[in-house]
N, C-alpha and C positions, 0 to 999 in steps of 0.2 A: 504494500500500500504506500502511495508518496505522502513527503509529508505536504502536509499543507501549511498556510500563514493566518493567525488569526490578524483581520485587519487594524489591529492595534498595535501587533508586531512590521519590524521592517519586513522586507524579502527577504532579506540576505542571511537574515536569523532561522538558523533551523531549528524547528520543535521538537525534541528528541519524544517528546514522551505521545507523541501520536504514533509511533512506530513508524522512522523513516525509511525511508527504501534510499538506497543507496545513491542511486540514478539520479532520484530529484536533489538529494545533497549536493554531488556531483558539481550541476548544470546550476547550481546557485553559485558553489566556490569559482566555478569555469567563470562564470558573468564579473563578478568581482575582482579576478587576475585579470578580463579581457579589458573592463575599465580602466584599472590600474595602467593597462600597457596601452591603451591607448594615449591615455593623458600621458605618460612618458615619450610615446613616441610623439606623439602633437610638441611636445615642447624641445626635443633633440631637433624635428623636422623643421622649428622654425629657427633654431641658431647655428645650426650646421649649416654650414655651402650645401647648395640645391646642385651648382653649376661649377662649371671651371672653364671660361670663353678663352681661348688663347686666341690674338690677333696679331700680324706680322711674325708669327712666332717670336714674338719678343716677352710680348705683355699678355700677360696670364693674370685674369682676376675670377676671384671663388664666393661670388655675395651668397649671405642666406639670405632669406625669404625674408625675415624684419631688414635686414640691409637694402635690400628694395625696397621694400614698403618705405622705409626712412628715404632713401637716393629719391624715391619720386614722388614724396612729397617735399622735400628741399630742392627738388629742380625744376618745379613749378607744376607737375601732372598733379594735382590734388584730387582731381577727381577720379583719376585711374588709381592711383595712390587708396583710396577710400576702397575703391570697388577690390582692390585687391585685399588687402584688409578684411572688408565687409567676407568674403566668400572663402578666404583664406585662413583669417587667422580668431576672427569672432565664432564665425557660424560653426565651426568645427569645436571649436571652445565651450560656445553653449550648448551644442547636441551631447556632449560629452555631461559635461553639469549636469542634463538634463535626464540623459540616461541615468546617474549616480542620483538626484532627486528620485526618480521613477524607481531604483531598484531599492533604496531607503524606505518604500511605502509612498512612496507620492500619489495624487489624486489622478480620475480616469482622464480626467483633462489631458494631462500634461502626455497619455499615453496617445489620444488621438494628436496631436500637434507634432510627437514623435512621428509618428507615421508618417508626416507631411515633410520634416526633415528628412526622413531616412529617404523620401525619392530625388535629394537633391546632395545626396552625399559625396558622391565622386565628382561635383562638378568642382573644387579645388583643385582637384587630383588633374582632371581634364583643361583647369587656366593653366596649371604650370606644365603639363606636356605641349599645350600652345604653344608655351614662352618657348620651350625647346627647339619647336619644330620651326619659327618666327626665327632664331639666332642661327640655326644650321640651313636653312634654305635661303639667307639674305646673301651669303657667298662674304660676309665680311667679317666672322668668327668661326672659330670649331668650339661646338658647344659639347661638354662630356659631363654625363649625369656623375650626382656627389653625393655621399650618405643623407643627406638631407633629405631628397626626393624619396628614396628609398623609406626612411621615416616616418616622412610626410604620408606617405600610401600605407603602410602598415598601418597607423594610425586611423587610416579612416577604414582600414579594414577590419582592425580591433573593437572597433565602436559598429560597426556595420552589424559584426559576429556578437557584440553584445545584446543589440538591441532583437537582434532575431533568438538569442534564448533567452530575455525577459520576457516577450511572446510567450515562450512555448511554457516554460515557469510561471506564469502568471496563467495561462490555462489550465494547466495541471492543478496550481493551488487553488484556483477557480473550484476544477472539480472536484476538489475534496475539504475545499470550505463550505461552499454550499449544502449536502448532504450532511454536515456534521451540526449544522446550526438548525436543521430540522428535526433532527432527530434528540434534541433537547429541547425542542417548543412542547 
């Protein structure tokens, strides 16, 4: 039998004395580790080099992701500056939060508005493979991906793979809180 979550406990808390099943413990510590490496790789991905553009084979520069964001809004793109930001370094930020509120017990709200993030998750992942493909087809750098990108995509892969076993955890204890609160009325 899994366990289930009475809703005054978090998720993350297992109820030993319902008799858990192993599986739903499991897929609760799984959520928790995958949050955990998300938010770590979200913050490696954004101050590690993304890039390493060599030009004239002379000059070689390695920006991370906030080193842009900073280079363009001090060189006057403010509003590219923003939109990179906004999709880059916020939205990935608060789907993360948001996840960690949701799996603490948070309300049904925040799981429908989830949903609405998770179909706009890899579009970060898809500005900065842009910027790659923008620098290696201009013919006026060699662009070579840098632990950053790699980061940056795990991260939203962490958070991807979190949010689809709160789903499946949050059904499960669905159905075995429900049945249990009936049969005490």
């Amino acid at each position: 039998m899994p366990c289930g979550y009475d809703f005054g406990e978090t998720k993350l808390q297992v109820v030993a004395s319902k008799g858990c099943d192993s599986h739903f413990a499991f897929m609760i510590i799984l959520v928790a580790c995958s949050l955990f490496a998300a938010a770590f790789c979200l913050g490696l991905g954004l101050v590690l080099p993304l890039l390493q553009f060599q030009r004239l084979y002379f000059f070689v520069d390695t920006p991370s992701l906030w080193e842009i964001i900073v280079g363009l809004f001090s060189n006057g793109s403010a509003a590219l500056g923003l939109l990179v930001l906004i999709f880059s370094v916020l939205f990935p930020a608060v789907k993360i939060l948001a996840l960690f509120y949701h799996a603490m017990g948070g309300d049904d709200e925040v799981s429908r508005r989830l949903a609405a993030f998770s179909k706009w998750s890899m579009l970060d992942v898809l500005l900065v493979a842009l910027f790659i493909f923008a620098a290696k087809t201009s013919g006026l750098a060699a662009a070579i991906t840098q632990p950053g990108v790699w980061f940056f995509a795990a991260s939203t892969l962490f958070a991807a793979f979190a949010s689809a076993m709160l789903a499946r955890t949050k059904k499960a204890g669905a159905e075995v809180s429900a049945p249990a609160k009936n049969e005490n009325l």
